[in-house]
N, C-alpha and C positions, 0 to 999 in steps of 0.2 A: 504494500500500500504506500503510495507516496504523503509524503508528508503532508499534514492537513493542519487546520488551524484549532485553537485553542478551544473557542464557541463549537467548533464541529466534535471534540473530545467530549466536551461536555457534555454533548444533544447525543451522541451515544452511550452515556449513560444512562439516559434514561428511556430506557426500552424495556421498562415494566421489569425488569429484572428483578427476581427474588433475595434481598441481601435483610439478614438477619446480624442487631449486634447487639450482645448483651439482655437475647430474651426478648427483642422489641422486635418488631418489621420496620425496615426503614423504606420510606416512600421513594424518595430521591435521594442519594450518595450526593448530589450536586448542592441540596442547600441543607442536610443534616446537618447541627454543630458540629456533632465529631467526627464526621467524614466531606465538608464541605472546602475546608483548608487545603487536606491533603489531593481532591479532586481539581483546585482551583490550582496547586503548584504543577500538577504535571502538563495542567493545559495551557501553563505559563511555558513550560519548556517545549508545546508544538508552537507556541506563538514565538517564542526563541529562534526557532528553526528556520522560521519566515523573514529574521530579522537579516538583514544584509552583513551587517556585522557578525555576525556569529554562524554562518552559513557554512565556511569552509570548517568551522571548525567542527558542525555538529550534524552535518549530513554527507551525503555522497548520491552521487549515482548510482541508480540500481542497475547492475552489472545484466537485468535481463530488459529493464524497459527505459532506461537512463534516464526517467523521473527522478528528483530528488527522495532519497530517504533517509533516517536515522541512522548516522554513524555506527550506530549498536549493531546494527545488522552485518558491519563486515567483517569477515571472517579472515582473521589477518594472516599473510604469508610470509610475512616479512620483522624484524624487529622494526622501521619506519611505522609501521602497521599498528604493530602494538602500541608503539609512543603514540601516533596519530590518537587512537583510541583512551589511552591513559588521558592525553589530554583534554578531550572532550570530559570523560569521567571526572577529571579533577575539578572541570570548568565546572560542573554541575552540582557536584558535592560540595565544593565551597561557597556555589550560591545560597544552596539547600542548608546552609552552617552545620554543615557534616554531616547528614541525614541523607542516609540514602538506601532506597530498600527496590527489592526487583520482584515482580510478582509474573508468574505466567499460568496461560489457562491450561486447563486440563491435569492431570498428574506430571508431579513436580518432578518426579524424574526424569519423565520426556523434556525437562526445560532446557538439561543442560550436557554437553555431550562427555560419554565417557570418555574410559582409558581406551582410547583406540585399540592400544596392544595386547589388550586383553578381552575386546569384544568390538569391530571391525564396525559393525553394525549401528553403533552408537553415533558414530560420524557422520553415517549417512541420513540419521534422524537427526541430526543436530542441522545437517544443510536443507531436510527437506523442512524444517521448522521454519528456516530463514527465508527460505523460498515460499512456503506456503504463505508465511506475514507479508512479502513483498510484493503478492498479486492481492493479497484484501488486505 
């Protein structure tokens, strides 16, 4: 998916989704007290993404449709790659005043790729993860 805006993060939250906290039903995550902050920073950082200034540092091209995306998504082959990535990371984390948490859907082991060399497989879930996020 290429990068979107901040109003657009927000409006898909709210798509009737079932979010339980604390024994309550929460209607909207977007204007709860204690999930409105943290909905409101991440759609600070799609609106980041659109800023000119901070452009090279926090997207790229997607290597299948050369729209811009989230620098998260690249899969680095390079040490430049990694710093590239560090750098963005640090940019963010020190907005956020050290706060920084990653959440993905579905089971949490699918989020992140194994030990290659001990299960081959894991890799190629971790590219089709990237790839699946980079068409929606």
């Amino acid at each position: 998916m290429p990068i979107r805006r901040g109003e657009e993060y927000l409006e898909s939250l709210r798509d009737g989704r079932r979010v339980w906290l604390m024994g309550q039903r929460v209607e909207d995550v977007t204007t709860h007290p204690a999930l409105a902050g943290c909905a409101r920073s991440v759609a600070a950082v799609y609106d980041l993404q659109h800023d000119p200034a901070h452009q090279d540092l926090l997207t790229m091209p997607s290597p299948t449709t050369g729209q811009p995306v989230s620098l998260s998504y690249l899969l680095p082959q390079s040490v430049d790659d990694l710093a590239r990535q560090r750098r963005m990371y640090e940019f963010l984390v020190r907005r956020a005043g050290g706060v920084a948490a990653r959440f993905a859907p579905g089971d949490p082991d699918d989020a992140f790729p194994g030990d290659s060399e001990t299960d081959p497989r894991e890799d190629s879930k971790a590219l089709e993860a990237v790839r699946h996020n980079d068409r929606n």
